[in-house]
C-alpha angles and dihedrals in degrees: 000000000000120000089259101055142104130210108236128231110199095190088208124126122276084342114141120192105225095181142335109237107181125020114163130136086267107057136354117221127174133173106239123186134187115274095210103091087207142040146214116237114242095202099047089007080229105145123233149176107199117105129199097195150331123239125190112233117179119228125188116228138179116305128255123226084334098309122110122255126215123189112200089214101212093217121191128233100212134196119225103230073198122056099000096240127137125236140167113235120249130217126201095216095057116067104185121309090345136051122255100252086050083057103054084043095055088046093046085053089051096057090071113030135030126292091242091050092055095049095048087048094054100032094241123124124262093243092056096046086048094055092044081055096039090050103044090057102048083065102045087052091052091058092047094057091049095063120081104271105191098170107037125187129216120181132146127239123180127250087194120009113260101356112059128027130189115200109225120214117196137166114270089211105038100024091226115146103237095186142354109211129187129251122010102253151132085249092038085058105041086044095065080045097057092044097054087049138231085288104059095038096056082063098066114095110179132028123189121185135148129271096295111128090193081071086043097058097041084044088054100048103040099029105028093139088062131097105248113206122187115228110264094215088054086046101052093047088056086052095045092058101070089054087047089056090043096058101023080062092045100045082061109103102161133012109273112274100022091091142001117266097025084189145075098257086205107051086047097049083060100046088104085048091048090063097043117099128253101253091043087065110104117206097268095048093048098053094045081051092048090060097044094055101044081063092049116048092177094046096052082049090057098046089038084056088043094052088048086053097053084049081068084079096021092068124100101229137342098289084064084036081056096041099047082049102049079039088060092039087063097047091049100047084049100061104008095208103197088216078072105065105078087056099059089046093060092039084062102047101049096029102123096050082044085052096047092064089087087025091076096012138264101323132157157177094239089109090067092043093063092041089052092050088057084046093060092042079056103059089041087063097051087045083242149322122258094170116063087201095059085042081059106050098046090041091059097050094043084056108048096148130219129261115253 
């Protein structure tokens, strides 16, 4: 070796440094070769020691002091005293054109910056740095769904807004994605069923997932035996439209065009204090909300039905869950607001997944919520997905979850 020379260590597995051959300040490359001085056959699994030839293949390994390093891997040819057939030796600490631990390295980066600035930061291609992603999550996913899921979560995110969709399933207890399946439909859902299997999906318990009925009807027929909870946020939107008819009638003074405004300035400056609850009021807001419903009798119905409404989750248990909904029958019965309509009907139809809400406890879909929100920070940071399968990929290793 030269004067100004150091001998490498490598600290990989049955790994043995022939020979640096390059070592300058821009790049590190050294010759490896494979400690076992025999090998198993993949094709007969008879061991043997003769080898045909030996072929370099470059692998690409952690940096050094921020150069890149290169390992010629000095890779057998070797001959089966078996069966006679021919096989390149494998190594469990090279995956591909890179080692293991460079390949951990290259998915954690990704985590947290795009595919193609990863790939500019460690000179690969895109395409390289993609299928070690690809690759690492599908087994990642594989060992989530392996694992018992009793409150399971379905919810929808765009992979572009306002043309695909991908309906996301987590796990209501760790917060883990087990799966991200195209479409949102009644097929996307029933698809990520079939494929788990009859056994893992008698173990789910409770699903909660928003007002779709194409979820409903793949809920019903693959985990019927599950207690099915509608979503409280989605709920309490449904409930909030009647109150936003109501006022959004009663705030028009005049047909649109004839004056300016052709509103009530002061109905529509309190339409953010109208959907708040009751007990999130502070003294200011509740008196400028007093006044404005002692002008508007319509108007105080419609927020008195909401708040009953509201009382639906508030309740302890399903005897307050009983007495909030006979309080808004009779509200209801007493001044019959159209704009209300829409919202019984829905309270009826979906009524036993609203009631099971206190049936199994207080459960949600705000865990999704949050993981769709990272998702979309997600996307925002690859400038976009085009393929639902990538989207995928990357989706499953930014949510890994948490143990309970």
């Amino acid at each position: 070796m030269v004067p100004d020379s150091m001998r490498v260590r490598l600290h990989l597995r049955r790994v043995r440094v022939l020979e640096v051959l390059v070592d300058v300040p821009e790049r590190l490359e050294v010759r490896v070769a494979d400690t076992r001085p025999v090998v198993r056959c993949p094709h007969c699994g008879h061991k043997t020691a003769r080898v045909h030839d030996r072929r370099t293949k470059p692998v690409r390994d952690l940096p050094v002091s921020g150069r890149p390093v290169v390992l010629h891997w000095l890779r057998r040819r070797c001959a089966c005293d078996g069966c006679g057939a021919r096989f390149l030796e494998a190594h469990p600490e090279f995956e591909g054109d890179v080692t293991r631990r460079f390949a951990r390295q290259l998915v954690r980066d990704a985590k947290a910056m795009s595919i193609r600035e990863v790939a500019r930061r460690h000179r690969l291609s895109w395409h390289s740095i993609m299928g070690l992603v690809a690759a690492w999550a599908t087994v990642v996913v594989a060992h989530r769904r392996r694992q018992r899921c009793r409150v399971l979560l379905v919810d929808e995110t765009s992979l572009r807004r306002g043309h695909r969709y991908v309906t996301v399933l987590e796990d209501g207890e760790t917060g883990a994605v087990l799966g991200m399946v195209r479409d949102r439909d009644e097929r996307a859902l029933s698809s990520f069923f079939v494929e788990q299997g009859r056994r893992w999906c008698r173990q789910v318990e409770v699903v909660v997932s928003d007002g779709s009925k194409s979820y409903k009807a793949a809920i019903d027929r693959h985990l019927g035996h599950a207690t099915h909870v509608l979503d409280r946020f989605h709920v309490v939107r449904w409930f909030a439209l009647g109150l936003i008819e109501v006022r959004r009638r009663i705030q028009r003074s005049e047909p649109r065009g004839k004056v300016k405004p052709a509103f009530v300035p002061e109905i529509f400056r309190a339409r953010f204090i109208l959907l708040a609850r009751a007990d999130h009021l502070d003294d200011h807001r509740r008196e400028r909300l007093e006044h404005l419903l002692v002008r508007h009798p319509e108007l105080d119905a419609a927020w008195r039905m909401l708040q009953e409404l509201h009382a639906l989750y508030l309740a302890d248990d399903l005897a307050g869950f009983d007495a909030a909904l006979e309080r808004f029958a009779d509200l209801y019965d007493q001044h019959g607001l159209p704009e209300f309509y829409e919202v019984v009907n829905t309270l009826i139809t979906w009524f036993p997944e609203i009631r099971a809400y206190h049936e199994r406890g207080p459960v949600s879909n705000g865990r999704l919520e949050g993981t769709n929100n990272k998702l979309g920070v997600l996307k925002r940071m690859a400038y976009g997905f085009v393929n639902a399968d990538n989207f995928a990929a990357r989706g499953l290793l930014l949510c890994p979850g948490r143990p309970t």
